[in-house]
Steps between C-alpha positions, in 0.01 A plus 500: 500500500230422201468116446328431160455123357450417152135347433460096460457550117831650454686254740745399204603201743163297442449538883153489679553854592697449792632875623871417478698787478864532495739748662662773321871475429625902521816609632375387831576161468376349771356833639225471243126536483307205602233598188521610157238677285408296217645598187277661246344317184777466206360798275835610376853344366650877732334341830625122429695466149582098506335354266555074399863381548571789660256485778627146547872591559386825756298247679811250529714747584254614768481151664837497498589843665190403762611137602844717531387762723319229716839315508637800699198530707506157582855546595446761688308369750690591803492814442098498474467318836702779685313795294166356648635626837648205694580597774771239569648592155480862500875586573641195293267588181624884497655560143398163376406558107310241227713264389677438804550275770552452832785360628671414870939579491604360786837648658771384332756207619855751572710080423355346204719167604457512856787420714694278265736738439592525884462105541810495199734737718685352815318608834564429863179518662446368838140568582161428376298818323249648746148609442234614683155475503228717600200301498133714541356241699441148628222375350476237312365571151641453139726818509718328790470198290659624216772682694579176716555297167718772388675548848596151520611465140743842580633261791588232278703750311684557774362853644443530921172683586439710798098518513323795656131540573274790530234307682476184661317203327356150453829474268760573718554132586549409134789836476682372739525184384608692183740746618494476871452710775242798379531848647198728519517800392311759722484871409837584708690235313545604168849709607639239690606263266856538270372437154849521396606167604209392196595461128129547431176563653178354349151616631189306410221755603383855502463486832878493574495865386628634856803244457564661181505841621782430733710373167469840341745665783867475455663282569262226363434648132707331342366180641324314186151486571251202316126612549267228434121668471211285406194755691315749304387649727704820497453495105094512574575803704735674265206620262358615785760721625533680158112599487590635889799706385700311787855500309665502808366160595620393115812664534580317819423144370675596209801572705463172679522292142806700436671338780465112360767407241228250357136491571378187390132412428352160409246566160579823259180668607644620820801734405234623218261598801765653721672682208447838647818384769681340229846649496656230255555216762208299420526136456274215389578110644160323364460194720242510797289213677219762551257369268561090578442607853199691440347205258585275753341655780208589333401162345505349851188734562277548222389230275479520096109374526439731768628769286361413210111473675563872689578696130204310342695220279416100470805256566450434106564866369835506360661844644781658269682780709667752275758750723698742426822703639468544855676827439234636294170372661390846559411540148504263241303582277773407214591179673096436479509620153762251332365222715144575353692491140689153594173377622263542270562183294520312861147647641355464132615165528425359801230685682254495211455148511159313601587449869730759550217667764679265724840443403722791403566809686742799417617714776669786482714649808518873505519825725179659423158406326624447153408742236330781672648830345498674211880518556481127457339478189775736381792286596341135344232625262670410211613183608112366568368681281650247265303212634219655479405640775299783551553845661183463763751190609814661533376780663269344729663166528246294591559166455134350416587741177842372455394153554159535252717643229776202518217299512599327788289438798419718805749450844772353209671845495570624886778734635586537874731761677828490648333604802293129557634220583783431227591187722147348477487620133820278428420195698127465377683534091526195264790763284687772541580673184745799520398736233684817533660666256744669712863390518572455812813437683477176762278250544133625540405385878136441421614194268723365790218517768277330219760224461515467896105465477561200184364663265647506165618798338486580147770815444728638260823417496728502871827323511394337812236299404523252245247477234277183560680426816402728735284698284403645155710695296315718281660806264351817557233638295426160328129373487615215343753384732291573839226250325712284470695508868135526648370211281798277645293564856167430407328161426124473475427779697711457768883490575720229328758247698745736299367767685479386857911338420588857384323658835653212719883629355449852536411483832795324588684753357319780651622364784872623517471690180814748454646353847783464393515802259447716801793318742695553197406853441555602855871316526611718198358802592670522831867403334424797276390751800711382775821594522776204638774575654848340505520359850126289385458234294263470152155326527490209330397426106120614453508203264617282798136557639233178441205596611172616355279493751298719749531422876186367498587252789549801765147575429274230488292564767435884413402338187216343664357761672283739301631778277333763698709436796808494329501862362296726303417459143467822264111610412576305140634192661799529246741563742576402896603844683615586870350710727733799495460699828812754364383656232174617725694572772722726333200680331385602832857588626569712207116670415355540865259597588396485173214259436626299199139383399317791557733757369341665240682715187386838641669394892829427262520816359413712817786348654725550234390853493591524905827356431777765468657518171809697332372805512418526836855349628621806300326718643553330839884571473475840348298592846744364678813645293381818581384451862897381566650816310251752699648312839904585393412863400314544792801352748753663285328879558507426872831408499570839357244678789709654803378301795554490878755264618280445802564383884782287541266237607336488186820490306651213653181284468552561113855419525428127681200429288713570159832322659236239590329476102829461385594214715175287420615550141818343565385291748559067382203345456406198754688224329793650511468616833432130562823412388713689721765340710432181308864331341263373189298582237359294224411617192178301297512502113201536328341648194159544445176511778409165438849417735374723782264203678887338528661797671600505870372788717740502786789739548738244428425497135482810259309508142732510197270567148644468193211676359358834574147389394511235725629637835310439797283796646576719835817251521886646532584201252831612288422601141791358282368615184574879399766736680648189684547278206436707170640206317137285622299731326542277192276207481761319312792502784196502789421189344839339426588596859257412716526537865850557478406825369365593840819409674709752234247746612557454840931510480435844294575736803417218749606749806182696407297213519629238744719576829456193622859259564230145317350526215238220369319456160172219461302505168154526556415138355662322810190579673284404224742108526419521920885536527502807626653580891238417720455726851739250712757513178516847477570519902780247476647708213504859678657296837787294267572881352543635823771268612650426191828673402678344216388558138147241481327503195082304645327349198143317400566171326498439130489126336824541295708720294596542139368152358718523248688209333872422628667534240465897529828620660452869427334555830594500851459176662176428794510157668207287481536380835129519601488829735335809433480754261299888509282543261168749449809778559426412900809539706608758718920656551689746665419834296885553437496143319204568310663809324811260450240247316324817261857584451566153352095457365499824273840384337350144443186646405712734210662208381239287449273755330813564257461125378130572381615806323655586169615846509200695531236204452346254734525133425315209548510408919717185502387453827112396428305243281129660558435885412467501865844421554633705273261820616673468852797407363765538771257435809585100544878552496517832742256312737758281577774686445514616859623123583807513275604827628421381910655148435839603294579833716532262831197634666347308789157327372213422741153397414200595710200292475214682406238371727731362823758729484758260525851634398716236332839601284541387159827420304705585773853718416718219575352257261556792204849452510628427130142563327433876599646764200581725801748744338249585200251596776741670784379902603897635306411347144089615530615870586780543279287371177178737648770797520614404159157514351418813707759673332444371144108599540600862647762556222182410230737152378244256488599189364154465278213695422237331746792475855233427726746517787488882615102465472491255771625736752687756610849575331804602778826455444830735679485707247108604531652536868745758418282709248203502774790593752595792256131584410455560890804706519389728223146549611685624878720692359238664252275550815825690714514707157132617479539531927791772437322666204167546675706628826705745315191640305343559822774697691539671144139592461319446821238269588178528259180384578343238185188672349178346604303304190 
């Protein structure tokens, strides 16, 4: 590239020869050469025809179209910093063009108005909502200080907390006081806890990523899930995995972020660093008392003179501090670039005076030594250029240059990197000006840790601060205006009463700034994730809540201990981060025993070369395709081979060891084996693996999965989904079901299934409520089955039944005389009276599904108020439904206690009399109306398009009797027939052999 200058005579500017040239503007735009080669002397109108007026108006319209193009530069910026190969930014700057921004969309709020549509409809709730809370660990530092303030503000609303641990900690005593008892969670508790019994789930650290795991098995998705992350840790790492190739490792944590409803993150830098996991559930609550606490900490162990002496300034130098976006300290060479512009007037102003060798000081805070690539020069050439600086400067940056050519002294002009001490930087300032030209979204957290520190700030314009109050207000890109903010500051030299009242406000402020912004934000975001159901009652009115403030009481005296002891602070000091043993951890789990800092690019692709890929699985199966297809040619030819029977000895051994082959094959497995001669079995519900911890083991019990995914392993547990139920193969009536599904699966055919004279049922969630049979229960039961004769239906207790209001007549009546009631679908019956209750369950079920439906469309469930509800629409009402059926047909009701095994009746037969509907529920009316809709269903007369009755079960009636009695008369007779025929042939023809092959 040729670089040619014109000569001092020529320089039509009157310079002093100064070799200032500017950068080409081609098709390149910002692509362009750094150099031009001077233009030729003016010989001819063809090489420059403008002559007079109309050179004048070319050169206008050239200033124009230049200050234009440097308009869209400037705007551009964003897209420069990522292009200089950030690695931070890489991902988020992809496809990022001139002209446009960058921008955080949060996930979006599904209830605009929050619950005040609910709060206008009539609801009979008669528990408080239930959260719980996952907390990473016990120490005390600012994260648990903002998630205490929260926490407690969430109480006042009216939520209960549950709080779980992953480690033990200084703060435990301070939890409990909270939320009570705290339970630990080791590695082999995670499945032992019924999430179900939660209406949401909020975690407040990455390290809680094991808990989270076990909420991505059924039956716990659907559990809402808040994820509160304030470490970067994992996004440092993230770059880091790309330039390794290890997608698996980003596919997993990308996975894991799937699983939270919400992930929540305290500035708008974080979801920008961890957008490579973003899958449109990212969430912004700005608020945090990181920064306070780090000011805080730090002042109470460095001093401002100290400081001041140590980086080479007098206690008389007055230090202005100009930052920019935290976000984009890794290059900011625009930020620096505008600044410069703002400043000009300011350092022409006041650090050319007479004693300005001792009073004012710029600093700049940046990434990198400013100004050191030609790449630089590029981006904010034209920008300097126009005050006058020269290209030696930009490209060199030195700043004796810069600071001779402003005319300002040496040591006025300094910059400092993000990787110093940004604390001491801020403390040891007189003013912080904020002169980036990026838009950012938040507060910046440099300018709250400076107003922790006292210092005043001089900014443009934030809706939090308050111009002259707690700062100044400046507009963007105004010379003018900053003088005049900056001017307000400074009297004689030093700072003005004005200034030290403005620094005295702001650092109250600092102090619980966005406090209450961030209680708020967290109270509506959970009524917007969390589903309520009807049996719990609303929080309370987020407007209700008074306070503003951090927790800052609970924490005094970790405030007085040193800020290294309290956590660890980020390389820039801009941030307070937690060691974050999982993300390491799980590097080595999933990448041994590869060497994650020593693996180089040429180890990566050896192993991917080792790995098998397509091709080879193809080939793989081909080999073994053909290997199987030799083996049945091969056995059929020597089938075809004449062969010696052999000794009779040798015979028979075949004979026993084939009889014996085909036993084994039939042969029960152990569990059922188990279970013979026992009177009982009981059948657990579940669906999904993250159930299994809950299950029982012993041969009293028997697995019943509602999914097929989610059956246990090497287990004889009952499969009702498929050839037993077809009807469950639908999500939709799976769902609407619920367990009852199971128990239709079980009826279908029960005689191939159960031949036992009791039957039992118990969902899988009465172990995860510790109300499950314990070993001297479940001994008392198989002894009171044994010597009990009459019809005995055993049940588990529930607290009540319909809670409904009175005035509903419709349905039939249940005392509320204090005894006992089943619920969790735990009781256990004579198998004869259990086909008696499907009989009268499947037509309940039929008729209740034909009020949500409108010939062949599903309405709205009646029966729900959150999308919960209404997904498991039936589940509530057939849950209980086992207690109208019991308590109406005049069955004998005893209840067992789950842990003594005490057996006490409940609502004893005699005290029924006059309340029990017993001739709607007698054994006559239940079989005629099955018969009746057996025959309808066989004769295709179905009273609506979606009759979910003959799904539910089988379909018998006399008549199916008679035609199976006839179908088995033809098929004996036809078999006689073909007898006769085959007989008569033979004495007809004589016996011929079949043809071999």
């Amino acid at each position: 590239m040729g670089r040619n200058s014109a000569s001092p005579d020529r320089d039509s500017n009157g310079g002093d020869g100064d070799d200032i040239d500017t950068a080409a503007a081609g098709q390149g735009g910002a692509e362009a050469d750094l150099t031009t080669t001077a233009a030729p002397p003016l010989t001819g109108s063809c090489c420059f025809p403008f002559r007079g007026r109309s050179l004048f108006y070319f050169c206008a319209f050239f200033a124009v179209f230049v200050f234009a193009l440097a308009s869209m530069v400037l705007q551009s910026s964003i897209a420069s910093v990522f292009r200089s190969g950030s690695e931070e930014g890489r991902s988020v700057g992809e496809g990022l063009k001139f002209g446009s921004s960058l921008k955080f969309v949060p996930w979006r709020l599904d209830r605009e108005f929050g619950l005040d549509r609910l709060r206008s409809q009539p609801r009979l709730g008669v528990r408080p909502p239930r959260l719980a809370l996952i907390v990473g660990n016990m120490k005390k530092d600012p994260v648990s200080l903002m998630l205490s303030t929260v926490v407690k503000n969430l109480q006042k609303l009216g939520y209960v907390l549950k709080i779980y641990a992953i480690e033990d900690g200084k703060a435990r005593s301070m939890w409990e006081k909270i939320g009570g008892q705290i339970s630990i969670l080791g590695p082999g508790r995670y499945g032992h806890i019924d999430w179900l019994i939660f209406e949401g789930i909020i975690v407040d650290s990455i390290e809680a990523k094991d808990a989270i795991s076990s909420l991505m098995q059924e039956p716990f998705c659907s559990v809402p899930l808040v994820w509160i992350i304030q470490e970067d840790t994992l996004a440092n790492r993230l770059p880091e995995y790309e330039d390794m190739g290890w997608e698996h490792l980003i596919s997993y944590w990308r996975n894991v972020f799937s699983r939270a409803d919400v992930i929540i993150f305290a500035d708008f830098s974080l979801p920008m660093l961890y957008s490579v996991l973003d899958t449109g559930n990212f969430f912004v609550i700005p608020g945090s008392p990181i920064d306070v606490w780090a000011a805080e900490s730090y002042s109470r162990t460095h001093s401002k003179i100290q400081l001041r002496m140590g980086n080479g300034f007098s206690k008389n130098d007055m230090l202005v501090l100009v930052i920019g976006s935290s976000f984009f300290y890794n290059d900011l060479t625009w930020d620096y670039a505008v600044a410069m512009h703002d400043l000009g007037p300011l350092l022409m102003k006041y650090a050319r005076g007479k004693n300005s060798r001792e009073a004012f000081k710029f600093l700049f805070l940046v990434e990198t030594p400013l100004m050191d690539t030609v790449m630089l020069y590029r981006d904010v050439g034209c920008v300097l250029l126009s005050l006058g600086f020269t290209k030696t400067m930009l490209i060199y940056g030195r700043e004796t240059e810069i600071a001779t050519h402003l005319g300002v002294h040496h040591g006025s002009v300094r910059h400092y990197g993000m990787n110093g001490d940004v604390n001491g930087l801020l403390l040891m300032a007189d003013i912080v000006l904020y002169g980036s030209s990026q838009d950012v979204q938040g507060f910046p957290p440099l300018l709250t840790r400076a107003m922790s520190f006292g210092i005043p700030i001089v900014a443009p314009d934030y809706p939090v601060v308050v111009d002259g109050v707690h700062g100044m207000i400046y507009p963007k890109h105004n010379p003018e205006a900053l003088m005049r903010a900056l001017s307000l500051l400074i009297s004689k030299g030093r700072l003005s009463r004005f200034a030290h009242a403005v620094a005295s406000s702001g650092r109250l402020l600092a102090k619980n700034m966005q406090a209450s912004d961030c209680i708020a934000g967290y109270a509506k975001l959970l009524e917007n994730v969390l589903t309520f159901p009807s049996d719990a009652l609303l929080p309370g009115q987020i407007s209700h809540l008074k306070q503003g403030t951090w927790e800052w009481n609970l924490f005094r005296t970790e405030m007085e201990q040193r800020a290294s002891d309290m956590g660890i602070w980020d390389q820039q000091g801009s941030s307070y981060v937690r060691n974050s043993s999982i993300v390491y951890a799980l590097e080595e789990e999933l990448t041994n025993p590869i060497d994650l800092t020593n693996t180089s690019q040429s180890e990566t692709e050896i192993l991917a070369q080792d790995s098998p890929s397509d091709l080879d699985w193809d080939i793989l199966m081909e080999i073994e395709n053909t290997e199987e297809v030799e083996n049945l040619e091969m056995e059929e030819s020597q089938e075809r081979m004449e062969r010696d029977s052999g000794v009779w000895d040798e015979i028979y051994h075949n004979t026993r060891k084939a009889e014996k082959l085909k036993a084994e094959g039939n042969e029960r497995d152990e569990g059922e084996l188990e279970r013979t001669g026992q009177a009982l079995c009981i059948y657990e519900i579940y669906n999904g693996a993250g159930a299994w911890p809950f299950l029982h083991h012993s041969s009293l019990y028997r697995g019943l999965s509602l999914s097929t995914r989610g059956r246990r392993l090497k287990s004889d547990d009952v499969d009702a989904v498929g050839r037993r139920l077809p009807l469950l193969n639908e999500s939709y009536y799976q769902d609407i079901l619920c367990e009852i599904g199971g128990m239709f699966a079980i009826a279908n055919s029960v005689d191939n299934i159960h031949k036992r004279p009791w039957i039992g049922f118990q969902s899988w969630r009465a172990a995860g409520r510790k109300v499950s049979l314990s070993a001297k229960a479940e001994q008392v039961l198989e002894e009171t089955i044994k010597e009990e004769t009459k019809e005995l239906s055993l049940k588990i207790p529930s607290a009540g039944m319909y809670a409904l209001p009175s005035h509903v007549e419709a349905l039939p009546p249940m005392p509320l005389d204090g005894g006992h009631w089943s619920s969790l679908h735990s009781w256990v019956m004579p198998t004869p009276s259990f086909l008696e209750f499907i009989m009268f369950s499947r037509m309940f079920t039929d008729s209740l599904n034909g009020l949500h439906t409108n010939t062949s469309k599903i309405t709205s469930c009646l029966l729900g108020s959150s999308k919960l509800e209404k997904k498991h629409c039936y589940c509530r009402i057939l849950e209980i439904l086992v207690n109208v059926w019991v308590y109406h047909s005049a069955r004998k009701m005893v209840y067992i206690d789950p842990h003594s095994g005490s057996l006490q009746e409940q609502h004893p037969v005699e005290q029924r009399k006059g309340f029990m509907w017993a001739k709607y529920f007698s054994f006559t009316l239940l079989k005629s109306m099955d018969e009746e809709h057996a025959e309808a269903a066989d004769d295709d007369d179905h009273p609506s398009e979606m009759w979910l009755w003959p799904l539910l079960g089988e379909v018998y009636w006399q008549g199916v009797y008679e035609r199976e009695r006839e179908e088995r008369y033809r098929l004996k007779m036809d078999k006689k027939r073909k007898t006769r025929e085959r007989l008569f042939d033979r004495m007809k023809h004589g016996y011929r052999q079949k043809s071999i092959g």
